[in-house]
PASE-204622 format. One record per residue: residue number from 1; residue in one letter; x, y, z of N, C-alpha, C in turn. Coordinates in steps of 0.1 Angstrom, whole numbers. Atoms other than C-alpha are relative to their C-alpha. Example, Ala and Ser with C-alpha at 12.3 -4.5 7.8 and 13.67 -1.06 7.14 Angstrom:
REM PASE-204622
REC doba mardren   n.x   n.y   n.z  ca.x  ca.y  ca.z   c.x   c.y   c.z
REC    1       a     9   -12     0   123   -45    78     9    12     0
REC    2       s    -9   -11     0   137   -11    71    -8    11     8
//
This chain:
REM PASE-204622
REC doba mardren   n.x   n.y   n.z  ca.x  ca.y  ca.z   c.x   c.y   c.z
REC    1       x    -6   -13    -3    56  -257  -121    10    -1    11
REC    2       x   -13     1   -14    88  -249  -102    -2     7    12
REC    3       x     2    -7   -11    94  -237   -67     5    11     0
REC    4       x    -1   -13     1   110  -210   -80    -8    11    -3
REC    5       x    14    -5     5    78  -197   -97    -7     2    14
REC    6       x    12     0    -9    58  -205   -66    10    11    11
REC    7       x    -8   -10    -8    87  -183   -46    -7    13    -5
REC    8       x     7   -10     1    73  -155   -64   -11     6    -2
REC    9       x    15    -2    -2    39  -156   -57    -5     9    10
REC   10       x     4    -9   -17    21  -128   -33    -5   -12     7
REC   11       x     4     8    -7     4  -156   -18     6    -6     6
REC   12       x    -7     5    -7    33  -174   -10     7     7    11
REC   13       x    -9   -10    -9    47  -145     9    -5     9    12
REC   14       x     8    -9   -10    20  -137    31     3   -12    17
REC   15       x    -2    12   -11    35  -158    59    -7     1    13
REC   16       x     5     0   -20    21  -142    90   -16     0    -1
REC   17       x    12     1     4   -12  -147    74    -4   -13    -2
REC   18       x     3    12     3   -14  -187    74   -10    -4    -5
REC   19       x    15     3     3   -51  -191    72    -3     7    -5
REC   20       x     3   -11    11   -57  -163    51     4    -7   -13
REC   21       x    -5    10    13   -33  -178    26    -3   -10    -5
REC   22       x     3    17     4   -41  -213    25   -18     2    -8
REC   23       x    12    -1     0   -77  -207    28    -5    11   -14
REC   24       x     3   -11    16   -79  -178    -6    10   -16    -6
REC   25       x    -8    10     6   -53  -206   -20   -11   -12    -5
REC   26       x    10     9     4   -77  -235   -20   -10     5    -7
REC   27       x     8    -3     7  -106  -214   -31     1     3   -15
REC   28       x    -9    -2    13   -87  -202   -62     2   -17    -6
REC   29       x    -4    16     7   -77  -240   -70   -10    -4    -2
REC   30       x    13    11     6  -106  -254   -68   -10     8    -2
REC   31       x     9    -8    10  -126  -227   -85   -10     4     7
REC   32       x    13    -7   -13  -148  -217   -53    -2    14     1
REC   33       x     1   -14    -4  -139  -178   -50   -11     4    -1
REC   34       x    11    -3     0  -166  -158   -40     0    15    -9
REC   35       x    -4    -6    11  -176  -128   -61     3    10    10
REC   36       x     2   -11    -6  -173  -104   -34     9    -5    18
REC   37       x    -2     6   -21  -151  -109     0     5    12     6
REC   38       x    -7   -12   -11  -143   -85    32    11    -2     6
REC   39       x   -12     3   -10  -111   -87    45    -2    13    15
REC   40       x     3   -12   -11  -115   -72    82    17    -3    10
REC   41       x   -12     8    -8   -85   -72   102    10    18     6
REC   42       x    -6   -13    -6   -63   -37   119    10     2    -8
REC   43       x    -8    -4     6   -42   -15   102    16   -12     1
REC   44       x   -10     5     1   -12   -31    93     1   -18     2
REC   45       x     1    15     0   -22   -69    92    -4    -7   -12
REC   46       x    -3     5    14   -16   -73    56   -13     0    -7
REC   47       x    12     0     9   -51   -69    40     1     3   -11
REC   48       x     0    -3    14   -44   -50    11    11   -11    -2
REC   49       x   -11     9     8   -12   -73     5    -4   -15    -8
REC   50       x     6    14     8   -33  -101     2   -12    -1    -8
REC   51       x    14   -11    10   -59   -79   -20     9    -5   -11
REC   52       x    -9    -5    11   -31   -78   -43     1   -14    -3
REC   53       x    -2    16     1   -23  -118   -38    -9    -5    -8
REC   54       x    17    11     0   -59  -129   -45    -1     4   -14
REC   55       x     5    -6    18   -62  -108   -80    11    -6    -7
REC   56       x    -9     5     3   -31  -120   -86     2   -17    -5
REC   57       x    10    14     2   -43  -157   -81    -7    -3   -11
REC   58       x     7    -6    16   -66  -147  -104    -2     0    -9
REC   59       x     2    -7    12   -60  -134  -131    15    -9    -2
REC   60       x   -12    10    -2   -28  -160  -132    -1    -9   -13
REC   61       x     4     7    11   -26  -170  -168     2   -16     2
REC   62       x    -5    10    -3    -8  -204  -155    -9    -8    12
REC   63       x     5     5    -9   -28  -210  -132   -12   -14     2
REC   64       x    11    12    -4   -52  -239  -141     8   -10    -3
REC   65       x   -10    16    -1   -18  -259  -150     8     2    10
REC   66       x    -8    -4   -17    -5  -251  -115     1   -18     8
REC   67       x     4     9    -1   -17  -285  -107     2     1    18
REC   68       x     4    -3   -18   -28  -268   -68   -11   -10    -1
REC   69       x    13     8    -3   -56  -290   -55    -6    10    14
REC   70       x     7    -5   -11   -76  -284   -20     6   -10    12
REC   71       x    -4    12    -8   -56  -313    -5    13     5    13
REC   72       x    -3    -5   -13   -38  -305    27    18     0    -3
REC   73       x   -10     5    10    -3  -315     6     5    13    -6
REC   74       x     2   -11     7   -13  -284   -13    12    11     2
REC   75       x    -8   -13     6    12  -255   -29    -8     9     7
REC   76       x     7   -15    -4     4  -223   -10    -1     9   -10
REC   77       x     9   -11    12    -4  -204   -44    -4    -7    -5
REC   78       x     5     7    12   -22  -216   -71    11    10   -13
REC   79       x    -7   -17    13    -1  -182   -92     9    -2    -6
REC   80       x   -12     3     3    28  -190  -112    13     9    10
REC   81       x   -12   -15    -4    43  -154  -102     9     5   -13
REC   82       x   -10   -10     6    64  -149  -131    -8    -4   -12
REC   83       x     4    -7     9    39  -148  -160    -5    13    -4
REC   84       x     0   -13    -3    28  -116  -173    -7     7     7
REC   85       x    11    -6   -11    -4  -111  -156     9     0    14
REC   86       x    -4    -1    -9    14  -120  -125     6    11     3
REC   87       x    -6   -10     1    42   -97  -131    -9    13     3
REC   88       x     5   -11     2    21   -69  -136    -7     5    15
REC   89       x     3     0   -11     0   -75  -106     6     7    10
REC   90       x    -8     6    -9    29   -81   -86     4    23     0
REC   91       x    -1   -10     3    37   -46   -99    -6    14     0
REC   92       x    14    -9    -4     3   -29   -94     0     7   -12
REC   93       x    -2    -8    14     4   -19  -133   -12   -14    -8
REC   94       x    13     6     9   -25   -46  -147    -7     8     1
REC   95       x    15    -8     4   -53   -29  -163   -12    -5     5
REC   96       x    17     8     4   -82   -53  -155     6    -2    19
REC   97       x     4    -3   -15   -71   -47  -114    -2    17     5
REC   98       x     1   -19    -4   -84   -12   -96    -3    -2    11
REC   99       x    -2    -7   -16   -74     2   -63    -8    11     0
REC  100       x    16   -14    -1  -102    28   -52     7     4    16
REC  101       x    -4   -11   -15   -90    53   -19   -11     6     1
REC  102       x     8   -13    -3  -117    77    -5    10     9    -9
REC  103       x    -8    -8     2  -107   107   -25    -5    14     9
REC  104       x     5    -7   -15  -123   127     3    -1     2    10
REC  105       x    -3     7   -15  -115   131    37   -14    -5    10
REC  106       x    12     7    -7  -149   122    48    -4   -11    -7
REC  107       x     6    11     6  -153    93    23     2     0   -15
REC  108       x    -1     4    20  -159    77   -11    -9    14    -7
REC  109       x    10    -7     7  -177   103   -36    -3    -4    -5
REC  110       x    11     7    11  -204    96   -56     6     3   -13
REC  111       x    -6     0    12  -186   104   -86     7   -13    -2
REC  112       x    -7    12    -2  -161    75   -76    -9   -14    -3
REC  113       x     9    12     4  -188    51   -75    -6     0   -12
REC  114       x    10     0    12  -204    60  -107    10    -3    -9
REC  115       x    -6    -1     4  -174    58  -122     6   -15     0
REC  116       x    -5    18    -5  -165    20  -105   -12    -6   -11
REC  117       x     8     5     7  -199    15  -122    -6    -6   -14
REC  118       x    -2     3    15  -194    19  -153    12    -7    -4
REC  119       x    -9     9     9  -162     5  -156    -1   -14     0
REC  120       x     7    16    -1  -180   -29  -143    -7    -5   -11
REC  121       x     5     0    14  -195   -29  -176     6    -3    -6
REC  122       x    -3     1    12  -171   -31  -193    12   -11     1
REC  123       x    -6    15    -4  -147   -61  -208    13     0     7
REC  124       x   -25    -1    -9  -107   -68  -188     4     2   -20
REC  125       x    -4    -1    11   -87   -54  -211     9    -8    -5
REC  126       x   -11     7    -1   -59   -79  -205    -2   -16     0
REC  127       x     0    13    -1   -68  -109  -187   -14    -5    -4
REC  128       x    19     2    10  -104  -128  -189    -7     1    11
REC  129       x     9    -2    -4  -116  -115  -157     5    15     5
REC  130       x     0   -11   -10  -114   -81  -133     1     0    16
REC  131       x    -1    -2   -19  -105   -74   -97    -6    17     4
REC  132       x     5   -10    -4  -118   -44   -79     5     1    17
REC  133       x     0     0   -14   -98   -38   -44    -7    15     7
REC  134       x     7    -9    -5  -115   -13   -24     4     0    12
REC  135       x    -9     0    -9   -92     0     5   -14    10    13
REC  136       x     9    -4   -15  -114    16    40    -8     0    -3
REC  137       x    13     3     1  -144     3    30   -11     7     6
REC  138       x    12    -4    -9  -160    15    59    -4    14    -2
REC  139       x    -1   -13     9  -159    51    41    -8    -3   -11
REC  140       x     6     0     8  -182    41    19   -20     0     5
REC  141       x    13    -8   -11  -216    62    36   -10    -8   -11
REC  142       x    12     5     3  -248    48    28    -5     9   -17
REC  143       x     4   -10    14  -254    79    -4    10   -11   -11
REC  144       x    -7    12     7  -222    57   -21    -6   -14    -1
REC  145       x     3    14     1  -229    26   -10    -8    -9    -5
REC  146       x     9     6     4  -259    20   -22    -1     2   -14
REC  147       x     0    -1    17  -254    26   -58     8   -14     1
REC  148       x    -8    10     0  -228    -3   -50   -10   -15     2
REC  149       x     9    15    -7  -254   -33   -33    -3    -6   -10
REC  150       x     7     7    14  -270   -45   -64    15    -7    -9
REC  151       x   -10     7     4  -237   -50   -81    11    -9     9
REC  152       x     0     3    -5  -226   -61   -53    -4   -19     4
REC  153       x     9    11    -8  -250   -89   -49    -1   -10   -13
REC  154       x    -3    13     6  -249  -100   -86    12     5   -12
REC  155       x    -9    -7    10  -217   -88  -105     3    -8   -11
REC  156       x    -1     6    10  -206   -96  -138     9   -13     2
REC  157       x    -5     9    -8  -194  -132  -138    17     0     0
REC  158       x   -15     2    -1  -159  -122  -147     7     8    12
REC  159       x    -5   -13    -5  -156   -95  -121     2    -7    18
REC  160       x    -1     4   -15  -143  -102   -80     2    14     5
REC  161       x    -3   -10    -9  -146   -76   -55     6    -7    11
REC  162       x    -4    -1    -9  -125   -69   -28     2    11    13
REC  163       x     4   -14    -7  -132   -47     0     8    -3    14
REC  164       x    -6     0    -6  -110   -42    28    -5    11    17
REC  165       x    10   -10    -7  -122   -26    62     6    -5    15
REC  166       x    -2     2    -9  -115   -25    98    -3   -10     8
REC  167       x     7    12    -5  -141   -45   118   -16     6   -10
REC  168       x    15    -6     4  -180   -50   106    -7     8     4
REC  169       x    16   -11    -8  -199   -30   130     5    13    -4
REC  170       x    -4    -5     2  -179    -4   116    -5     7   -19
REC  171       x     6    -4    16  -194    -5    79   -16    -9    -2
REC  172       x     9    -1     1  -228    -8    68    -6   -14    -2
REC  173       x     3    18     1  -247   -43    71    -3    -3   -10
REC  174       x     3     7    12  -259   -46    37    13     0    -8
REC  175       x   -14     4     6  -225   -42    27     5   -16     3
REC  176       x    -9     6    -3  -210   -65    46    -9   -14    -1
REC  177       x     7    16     7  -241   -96    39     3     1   -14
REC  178       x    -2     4    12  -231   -92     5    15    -9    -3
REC  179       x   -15     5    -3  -195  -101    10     5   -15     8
REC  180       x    -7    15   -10  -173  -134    24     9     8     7
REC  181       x    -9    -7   -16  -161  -120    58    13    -8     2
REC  182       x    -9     7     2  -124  -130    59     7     7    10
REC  183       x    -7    -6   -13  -108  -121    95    15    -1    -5
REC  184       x   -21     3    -1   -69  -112    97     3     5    15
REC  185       x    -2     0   -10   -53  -116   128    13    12     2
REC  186       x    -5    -7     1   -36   -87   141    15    -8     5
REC  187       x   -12     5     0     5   -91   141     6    13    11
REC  188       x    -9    -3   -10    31   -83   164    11     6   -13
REC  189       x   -13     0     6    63   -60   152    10   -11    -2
REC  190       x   -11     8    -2    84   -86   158     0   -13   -11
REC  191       x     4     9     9    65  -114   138     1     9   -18
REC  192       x    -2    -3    12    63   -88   107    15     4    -2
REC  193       x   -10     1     2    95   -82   109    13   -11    -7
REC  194       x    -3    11     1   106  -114   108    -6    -5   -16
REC  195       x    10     1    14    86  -120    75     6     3   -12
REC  196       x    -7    -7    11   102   -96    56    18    -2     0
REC  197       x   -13     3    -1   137  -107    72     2   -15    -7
REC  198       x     6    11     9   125  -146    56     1     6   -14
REC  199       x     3    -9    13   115  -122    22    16     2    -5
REC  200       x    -7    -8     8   144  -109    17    18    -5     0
REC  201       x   -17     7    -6   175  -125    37     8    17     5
REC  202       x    -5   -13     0   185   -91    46     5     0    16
REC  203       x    -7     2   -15   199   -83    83   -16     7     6
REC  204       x    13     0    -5   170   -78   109    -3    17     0
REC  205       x     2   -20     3   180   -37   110    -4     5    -8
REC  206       x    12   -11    14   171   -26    78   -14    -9     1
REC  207       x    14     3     2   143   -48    80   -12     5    11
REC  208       x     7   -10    -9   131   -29   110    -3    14    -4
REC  209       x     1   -12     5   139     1    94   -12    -3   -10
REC  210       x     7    -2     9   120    -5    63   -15    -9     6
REC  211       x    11     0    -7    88   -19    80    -1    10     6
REC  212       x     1    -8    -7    90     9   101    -5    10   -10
REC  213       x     1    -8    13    87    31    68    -9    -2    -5
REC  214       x    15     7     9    60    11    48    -9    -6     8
REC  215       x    11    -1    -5    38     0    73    -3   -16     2
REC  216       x     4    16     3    35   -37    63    11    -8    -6
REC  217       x   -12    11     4    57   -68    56     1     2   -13
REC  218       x    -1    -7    12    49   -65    21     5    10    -9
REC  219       x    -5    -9    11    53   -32    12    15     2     5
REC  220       x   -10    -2   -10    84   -32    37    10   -12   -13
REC  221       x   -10     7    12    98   -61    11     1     7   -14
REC  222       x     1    -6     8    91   -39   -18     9    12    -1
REC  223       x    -8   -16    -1   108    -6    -3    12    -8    -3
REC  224       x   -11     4     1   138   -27     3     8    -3   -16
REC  225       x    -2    -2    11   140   -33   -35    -2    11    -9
REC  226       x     0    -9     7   134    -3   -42    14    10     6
REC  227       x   -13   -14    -1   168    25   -47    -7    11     3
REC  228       x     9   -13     1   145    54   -53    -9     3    15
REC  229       x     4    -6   -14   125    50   -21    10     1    13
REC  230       x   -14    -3   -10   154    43     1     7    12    -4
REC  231       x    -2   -19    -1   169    76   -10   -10    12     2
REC  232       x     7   -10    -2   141    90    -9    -2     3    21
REC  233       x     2     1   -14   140    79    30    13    10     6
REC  234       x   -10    -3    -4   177    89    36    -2    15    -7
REC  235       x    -2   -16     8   168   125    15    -9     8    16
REC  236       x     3    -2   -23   145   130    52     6    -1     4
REC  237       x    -9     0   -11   168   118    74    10    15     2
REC  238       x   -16   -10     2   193   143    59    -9    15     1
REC  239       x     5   -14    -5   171   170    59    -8     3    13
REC  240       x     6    -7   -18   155   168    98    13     0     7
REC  241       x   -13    -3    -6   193   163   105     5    15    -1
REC  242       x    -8   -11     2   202   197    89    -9    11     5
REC  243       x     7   -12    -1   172   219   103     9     6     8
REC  244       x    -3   -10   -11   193   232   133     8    10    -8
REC  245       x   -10    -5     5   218   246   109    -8    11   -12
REC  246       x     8    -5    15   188   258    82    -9    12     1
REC  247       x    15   -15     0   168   295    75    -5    -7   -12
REC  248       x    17     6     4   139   299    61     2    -1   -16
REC  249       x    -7     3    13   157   297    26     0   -14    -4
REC  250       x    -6    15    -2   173   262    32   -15    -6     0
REC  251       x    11    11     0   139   243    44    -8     3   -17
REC  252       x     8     3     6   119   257    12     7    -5   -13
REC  253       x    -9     3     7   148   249   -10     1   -19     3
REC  254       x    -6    14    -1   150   215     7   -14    -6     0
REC  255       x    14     7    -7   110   205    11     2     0   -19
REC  256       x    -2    -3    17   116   213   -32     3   -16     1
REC  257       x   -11    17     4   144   185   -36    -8   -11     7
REC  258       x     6     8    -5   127   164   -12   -14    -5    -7
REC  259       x    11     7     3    93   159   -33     8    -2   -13
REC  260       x    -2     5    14   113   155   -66     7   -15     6
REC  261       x    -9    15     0   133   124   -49    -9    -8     3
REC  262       x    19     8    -6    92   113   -34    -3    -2   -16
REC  263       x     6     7     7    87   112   -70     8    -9   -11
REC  264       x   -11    10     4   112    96   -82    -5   -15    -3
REC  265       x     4    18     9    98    59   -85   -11    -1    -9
REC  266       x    10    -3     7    68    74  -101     7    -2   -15
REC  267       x    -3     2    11    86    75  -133     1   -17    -6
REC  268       x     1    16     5    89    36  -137   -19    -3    -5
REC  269       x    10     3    -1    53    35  -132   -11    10   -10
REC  270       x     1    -6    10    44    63  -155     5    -5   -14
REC  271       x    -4     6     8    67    44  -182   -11   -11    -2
REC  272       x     9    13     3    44    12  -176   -13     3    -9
REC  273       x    15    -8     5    11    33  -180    -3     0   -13
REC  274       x     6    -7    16    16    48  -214     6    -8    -9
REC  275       x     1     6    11    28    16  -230    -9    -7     3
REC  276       x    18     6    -4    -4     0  -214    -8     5   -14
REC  277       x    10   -10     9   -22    27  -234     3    -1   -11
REC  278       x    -4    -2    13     2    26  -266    -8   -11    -3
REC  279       x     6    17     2    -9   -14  -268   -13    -1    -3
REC  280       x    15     3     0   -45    -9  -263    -9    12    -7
REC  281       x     7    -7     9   -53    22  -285   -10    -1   -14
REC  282       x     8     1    14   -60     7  -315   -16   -11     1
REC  283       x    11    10     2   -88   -16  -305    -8     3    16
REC  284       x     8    -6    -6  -104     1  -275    -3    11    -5
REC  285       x     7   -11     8  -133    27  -281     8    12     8
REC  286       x    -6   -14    -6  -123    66  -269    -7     0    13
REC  287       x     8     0   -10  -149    61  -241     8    -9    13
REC  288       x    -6     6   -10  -128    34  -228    16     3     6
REC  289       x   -16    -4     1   -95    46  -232     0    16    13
REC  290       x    -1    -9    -8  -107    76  -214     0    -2    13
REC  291       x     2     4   -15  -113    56  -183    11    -4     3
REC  292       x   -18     6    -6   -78    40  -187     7    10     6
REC  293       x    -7   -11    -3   -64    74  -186    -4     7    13
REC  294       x     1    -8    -9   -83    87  -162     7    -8    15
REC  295       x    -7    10   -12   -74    53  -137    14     6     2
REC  296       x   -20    -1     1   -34    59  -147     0    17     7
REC  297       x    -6   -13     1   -39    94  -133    -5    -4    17
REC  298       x     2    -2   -16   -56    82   -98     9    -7     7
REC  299       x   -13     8    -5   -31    55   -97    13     5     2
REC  300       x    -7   -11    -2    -5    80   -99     0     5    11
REC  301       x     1   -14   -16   -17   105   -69    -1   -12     8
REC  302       x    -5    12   -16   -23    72   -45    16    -6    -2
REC  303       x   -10     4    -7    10    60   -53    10     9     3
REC  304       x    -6   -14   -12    25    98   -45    -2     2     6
REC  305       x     2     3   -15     5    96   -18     5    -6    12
REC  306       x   -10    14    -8    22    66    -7    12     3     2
REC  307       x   -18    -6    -4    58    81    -9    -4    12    13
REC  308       x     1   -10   -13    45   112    12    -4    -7    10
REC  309       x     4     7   -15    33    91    39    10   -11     5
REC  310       x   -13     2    -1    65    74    36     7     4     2
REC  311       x    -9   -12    -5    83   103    41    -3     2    13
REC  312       x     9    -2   -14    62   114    70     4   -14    10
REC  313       x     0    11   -11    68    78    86    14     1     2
REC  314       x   -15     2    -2   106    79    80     2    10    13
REC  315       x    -3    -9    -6   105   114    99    -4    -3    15
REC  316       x     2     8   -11    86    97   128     6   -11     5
REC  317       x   -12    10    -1   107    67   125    13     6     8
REC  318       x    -9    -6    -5   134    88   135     0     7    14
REC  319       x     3    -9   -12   121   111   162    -7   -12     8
REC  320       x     4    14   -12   109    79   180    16    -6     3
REC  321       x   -17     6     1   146    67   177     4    14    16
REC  322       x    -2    -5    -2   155    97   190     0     5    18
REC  323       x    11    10   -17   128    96   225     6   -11     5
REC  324       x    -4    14    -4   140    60   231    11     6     9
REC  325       x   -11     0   -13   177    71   240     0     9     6
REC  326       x     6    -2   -12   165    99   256    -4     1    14
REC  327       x     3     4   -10   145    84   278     6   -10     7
REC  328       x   -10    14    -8   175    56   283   -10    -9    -1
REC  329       x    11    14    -2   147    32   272    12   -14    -7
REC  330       x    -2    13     3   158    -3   267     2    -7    -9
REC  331       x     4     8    15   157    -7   230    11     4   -13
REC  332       x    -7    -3    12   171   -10   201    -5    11   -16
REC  333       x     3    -7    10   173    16   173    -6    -2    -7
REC  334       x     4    -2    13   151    17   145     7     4   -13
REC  335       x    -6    -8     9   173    38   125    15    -1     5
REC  336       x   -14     6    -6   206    19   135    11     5   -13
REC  337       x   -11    -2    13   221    30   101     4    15    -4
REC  338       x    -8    -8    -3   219    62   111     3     9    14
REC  339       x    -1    -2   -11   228    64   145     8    14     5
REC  340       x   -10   -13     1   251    95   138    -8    10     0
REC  341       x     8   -12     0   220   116   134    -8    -1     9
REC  342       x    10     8    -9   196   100   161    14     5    12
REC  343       x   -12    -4   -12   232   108   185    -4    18     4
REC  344       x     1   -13     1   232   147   173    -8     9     5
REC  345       x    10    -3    -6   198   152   178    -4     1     9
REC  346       x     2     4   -14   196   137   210    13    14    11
REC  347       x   -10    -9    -8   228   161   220    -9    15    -1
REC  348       x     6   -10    -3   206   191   211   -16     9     6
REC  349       x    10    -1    -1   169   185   220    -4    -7    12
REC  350       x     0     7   -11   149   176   248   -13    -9    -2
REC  351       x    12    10     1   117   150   257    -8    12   -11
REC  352       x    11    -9     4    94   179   254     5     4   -21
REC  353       x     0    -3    18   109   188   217     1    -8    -5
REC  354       x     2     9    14   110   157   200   -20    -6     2
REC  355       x    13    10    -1    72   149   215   -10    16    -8
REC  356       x    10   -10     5    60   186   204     3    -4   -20
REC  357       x     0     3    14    78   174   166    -6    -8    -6
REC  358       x     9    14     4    62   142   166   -16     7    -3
REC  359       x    14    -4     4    29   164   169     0     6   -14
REC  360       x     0    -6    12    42   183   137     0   -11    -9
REC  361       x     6     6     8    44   152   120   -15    -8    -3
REC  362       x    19     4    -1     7   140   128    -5     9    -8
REC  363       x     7   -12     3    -4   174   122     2     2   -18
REC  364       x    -4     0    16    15   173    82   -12   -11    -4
REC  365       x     8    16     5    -7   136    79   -12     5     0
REC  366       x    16    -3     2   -39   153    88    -4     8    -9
REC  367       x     0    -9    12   -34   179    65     0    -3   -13
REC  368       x    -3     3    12   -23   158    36   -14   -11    -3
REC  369       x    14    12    -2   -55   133    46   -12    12    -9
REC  370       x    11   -10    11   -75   169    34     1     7    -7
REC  371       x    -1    -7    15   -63   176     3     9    15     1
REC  372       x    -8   -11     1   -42   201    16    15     0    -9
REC  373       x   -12     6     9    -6   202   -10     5    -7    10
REC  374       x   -12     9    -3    17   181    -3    13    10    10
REC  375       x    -8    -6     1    43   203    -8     2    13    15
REC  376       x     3   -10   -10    31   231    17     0    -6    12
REC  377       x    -3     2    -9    23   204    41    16    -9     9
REC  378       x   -14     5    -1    58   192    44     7    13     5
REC  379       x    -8   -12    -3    75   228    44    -3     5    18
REC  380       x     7    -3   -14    49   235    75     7    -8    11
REC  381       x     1    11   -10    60   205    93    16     3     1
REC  382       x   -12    -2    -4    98   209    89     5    18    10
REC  383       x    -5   -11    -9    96   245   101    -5     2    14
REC  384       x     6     1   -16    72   233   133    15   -14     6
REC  385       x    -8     9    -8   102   205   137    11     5     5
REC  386       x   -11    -9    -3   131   229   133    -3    11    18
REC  387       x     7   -11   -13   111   251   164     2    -9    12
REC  388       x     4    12   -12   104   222   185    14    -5     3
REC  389       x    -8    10    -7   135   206   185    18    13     8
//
């Protein structure tokens, strides 16, 4: 296999994750994976990225002529990257991987798990095993959890869980003895930065910007390829730039346009879905097909979730910009690309108003955390920013 293959491997791209990488790498080669591991490690220190790597590993049709060993010499993936499983992975569109969110702001529901339960049952529709990432673990209250232990402890042999979680004392102990505890070391802006500036070759600005927006090196390399979310970033900018100028017409007119350009990359990902489902109609039962559909609809709302919390970060992205020169702090923009709006702002607001806006954007996140719309919490937040600033 070539090195251009192994270039596009998640594994290979988890750089600020050395021992993370290497260490899932060998177990994958040499056929060790456990059926169940915890990645514990603080927001933003790549856990899900390498959730995504590991299934990816995986479920890697190329992968037993990879010719990875355990030997210290050793390829940092075992993954091709560009077969289809890979692809898809890489894409977060395989069938036989499932991402699970609390759909609750207090936690996982028991529906959710009954629902993980049965789809454990049943065979990958694609490749010849299953992944199962499971994002704040520690949201998974003892009423959930324990429908989970047992499978847990002996899952089907094609099946790997991945559960993702803050620290242990944090989530329930029979969880966490069932699991391979897999520390991530928390990162420095500067180091993820840097990561995604390696990823991409790009200049270190936008790569500040777009970490700054997605949250993680990873998804921070993804935004950058993506058109659709970069406009969607610059469709904020342009609209907390125009509040001073906007009635109460304008913001509901513009919080409108603003979720149709949030859903904007959804359409690629809806296209994937429903030829997923054309492919697999004729030889899956209705029982199962029903579960596909119902997946493609939760995978949907987490990844509009993901744009709105994207938006929301761009908006704080900015109004941190904003504070900085302000306060004549020392630093370099975040949002250097649009320094023309981060100037303006700064000519007509003070400390106090960009730190009461920054509350409006917290206050939109907590909102959208409890199922409140989307839509409404956005409108709210631009007309508490328009006030403030």
């Amino acid at each position: 296999m070539n090195n251009a293959g192994l270039d596009k491997s998640l594994l290979s791209q988890l750089s600020t994750q050395p021992r993370v990488r290497d260490f899932l790498a060998r177990a994958v080669a040499q056929g060790r994976t456990s059926h169940a591991y915890l990645f514990l490690g603080a927001p933003g220190s790549g856990k899900l990225d390498a959730a995504w790597a590991l299934a990816q590993a995986l479920l890697c049709e190329n992968r037993a002529s990879s010719g990875v060993g355990g030997e210290s010499g050793a390829s940092p993936s075992p993954a091709c990257g560009t077969c289809d499983h890979c692809q898809r992975v890489s894409r977060h569109t395989h069938p036989d991987v499932h991402y699970l969110a609390p759909e609750s702001a207090t936690g996982y529901l028991i529906a959710q798990t009954r629902e993980l339960l049965e789809d454990v049952a049943l065979a990958p529709i694609r490749a010849k095993r299953k992944v199962y990432i499971i994002d704040r673990a520690e949201q998974l209250r003892a009423n959930t959890a324990n429908a989970l232990l047992k499978t847990l402890e002996e899952p089907p042999a094609t099946v790997t869980f991945i559960l993702l979680g803050t620290n242990a004392d944090s989530m329930l102990p029979t969880i966490v003895s069932r699991c391979q505890c897999v520390p991530f070391r928390a990162l420095s802006t500067h180091e993820a930065v840097k990561a995604v500036e390696r990823a991409t070759g790009l200049p270190a600005q936008r790569c500040r910007m777009a970490f700054s927006v997605a949250g993680s090196s990873a998804r921070a390399i993804e935004f950058l390829k993506s058109a659709d979310r970069q406009e969607a970033r610059r469709s904020v900018v342009r609209a907390v730039d125009m509040l001073a100028h906007s009635d109460e017409a304008d913001i509901l007119a513009t919080t409108k346009e603003l979720m149709l350009t949030i859903h904007a990359p959804l359409a690629e990902v809806e296209s994937t879905q429903k030829a997923i489902l054309e492919q697999n109609q004729d030889y899956l039962s209705r029982g199962a097909l029903k579960q596909l559909e119902d997946r493609n609809k939760r995978e949907l709302s987490a990844r509009e979730r993901s744009g709105i919390m994207e938006a929301l970060a761009s908006v704080r992205s900015l109004l941190r910009d904003v504070l900085v020169q302000l306060e004549g702090a020392q630093s370099e923009l975040v949002n250097e690309d649009v320094a023309d709006v981060v100037e303006r702002m700064c000519a007509r607001t003070t400390t106090a108003g960009v730190l009461h806006a920054l509350d409006a954007v917290k206050t939109a996140e907590w909102r959208i955390a409890r199922n409140v719309t989307p839509q409404l919490a956005i409108e709210v937040m631009l007309f508490d920013i328009r006030k403030a600033l």
